[in-house]
N, C-alpha and C positions, 0 to 999 in steps of 0.2 A: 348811222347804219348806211351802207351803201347798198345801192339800188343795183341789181343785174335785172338786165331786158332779153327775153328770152322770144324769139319772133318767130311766126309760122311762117315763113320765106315765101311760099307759093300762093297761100292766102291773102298776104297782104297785096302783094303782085297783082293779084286778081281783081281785089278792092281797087284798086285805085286805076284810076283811067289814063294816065300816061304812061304809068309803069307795065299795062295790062299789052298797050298798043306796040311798044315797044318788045315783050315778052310772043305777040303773035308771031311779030315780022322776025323775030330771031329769040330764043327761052334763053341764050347766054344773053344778050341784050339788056334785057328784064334783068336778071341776078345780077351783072355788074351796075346797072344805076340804082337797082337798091341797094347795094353793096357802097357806092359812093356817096350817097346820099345820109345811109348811116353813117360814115365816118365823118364827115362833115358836121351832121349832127352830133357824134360823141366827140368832136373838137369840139362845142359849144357847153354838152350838156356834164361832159366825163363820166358819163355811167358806163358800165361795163353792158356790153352788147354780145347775144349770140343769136345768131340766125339759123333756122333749121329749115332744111330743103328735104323733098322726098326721093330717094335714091332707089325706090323700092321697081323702077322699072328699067332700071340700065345702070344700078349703083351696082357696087363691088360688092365680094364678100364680108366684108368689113367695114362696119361704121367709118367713112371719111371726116377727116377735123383737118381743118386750114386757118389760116390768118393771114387776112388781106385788109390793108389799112387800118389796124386796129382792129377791125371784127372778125370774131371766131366763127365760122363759118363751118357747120356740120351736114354732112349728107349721111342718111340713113342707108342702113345696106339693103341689097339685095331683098326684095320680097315683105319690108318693113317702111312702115309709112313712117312721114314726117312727126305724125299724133302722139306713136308709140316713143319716140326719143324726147319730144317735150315731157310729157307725164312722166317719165324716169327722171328726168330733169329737176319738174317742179317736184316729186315725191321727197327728191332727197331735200333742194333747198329752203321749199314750200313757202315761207315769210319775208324771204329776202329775194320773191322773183318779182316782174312783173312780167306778165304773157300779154305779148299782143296776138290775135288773132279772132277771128270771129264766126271759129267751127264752134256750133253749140257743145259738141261733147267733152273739149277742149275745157271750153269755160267754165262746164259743167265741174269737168273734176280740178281743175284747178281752186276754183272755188273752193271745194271739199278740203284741197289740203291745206288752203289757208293762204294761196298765193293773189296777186292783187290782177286784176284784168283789165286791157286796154280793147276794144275794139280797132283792128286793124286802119277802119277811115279816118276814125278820133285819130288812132296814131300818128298816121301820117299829116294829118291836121297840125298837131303839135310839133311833130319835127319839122314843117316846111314851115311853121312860123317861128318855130326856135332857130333857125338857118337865119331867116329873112332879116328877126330882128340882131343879132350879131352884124350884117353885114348892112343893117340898118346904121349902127353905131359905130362906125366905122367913117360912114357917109357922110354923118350929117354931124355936123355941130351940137355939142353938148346942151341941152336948155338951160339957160337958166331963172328964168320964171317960175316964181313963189307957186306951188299949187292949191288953193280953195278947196279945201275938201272938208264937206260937212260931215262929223261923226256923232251918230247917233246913240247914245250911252241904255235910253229909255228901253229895257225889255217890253215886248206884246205877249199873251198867251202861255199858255206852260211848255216847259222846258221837253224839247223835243228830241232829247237826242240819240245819238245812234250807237248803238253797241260798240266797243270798243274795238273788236276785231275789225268791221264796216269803216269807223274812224282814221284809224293805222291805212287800212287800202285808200281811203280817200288823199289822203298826204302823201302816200308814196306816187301817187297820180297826178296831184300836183307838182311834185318834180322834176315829169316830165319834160 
């Protein structure tokens, strides 16, 4: 099953501290380094990526959609926030999204329809070390030293586990 990444564009911006400082001194600044950044990233990772920005205070009458490097890049129109085009989003494709962003209401209803959720810091965590190590392996000489890993077969205590739906979100998160 392939994974779509479904991003609150202005949110994540916010979260993170370089993209945020970048985003003060100039807001198109902010959108193209996250915008390169993503693509970089889906050279490493090939999930399909779409970015949602809020258009609702200088957007057009009409929902904007673009493609820059790979990423489809949506602005909401006129008078409609970023929130409102994610949830039409996750409504239709619900099990095959994953949302990054870290507005509670966001999460909230994503959750409800069954989509999987990243927190926008985690996100960016995971894309700046999905970058690093590609350009890690590039650098450096392949290992080749045996690795020592002890595996533990013996179960502890009763079996713990998590609902199926929970499950499913947990893997598609590992992906990342």
């Amino acid at each position: 099953m392939a994974i779509h990444i479904i991003i609150d564009g202005y949110n994540l911006i916010k979260q993170s501290p370089v993209l945020s400082r970048l985003d003060h001194m100039d807001i198109e600044k902010g959108r193209n380094e996250l915008i390169s950044r993503l693509a970089a990233y889906k050279k490493v990772r090939k999930h399909g990526i779409t970015v949602v920005f809020d258009g609702c205070k200088g957007g057009g009458i009409r929902q904007e959609r673009t493609r820059d490097k790979g990423i489809d890049i949506v602005f909401s129109k006129k008078g409609e926030e970023a929130d409102e085009v994610i949830k039409r989003v996750v409504k239709v494709a619900r099990e095959k999204m994953v949302v990054v962003t870290s507005d509670r209401q966001i999460v909230d209803f994503s959750e409800r329809q069954g989509a999987s959720v990243i927190p926008s810091g985690e996100f960016e965590m995971r894309m700046e070390m999905a970058i690093f190590a590609k350009e890690k392996r590039y650098d450096d000489e392949p290992d080749d030293e045996p690795v020592n890993e002890v595996i533990h077969t013996q179960k502890k205590g009763p079996s713990k586990k998590l609902p199926k739906s929970q499950r499913r979100a947990m893997i598609k998160i590992k992906k990342l």
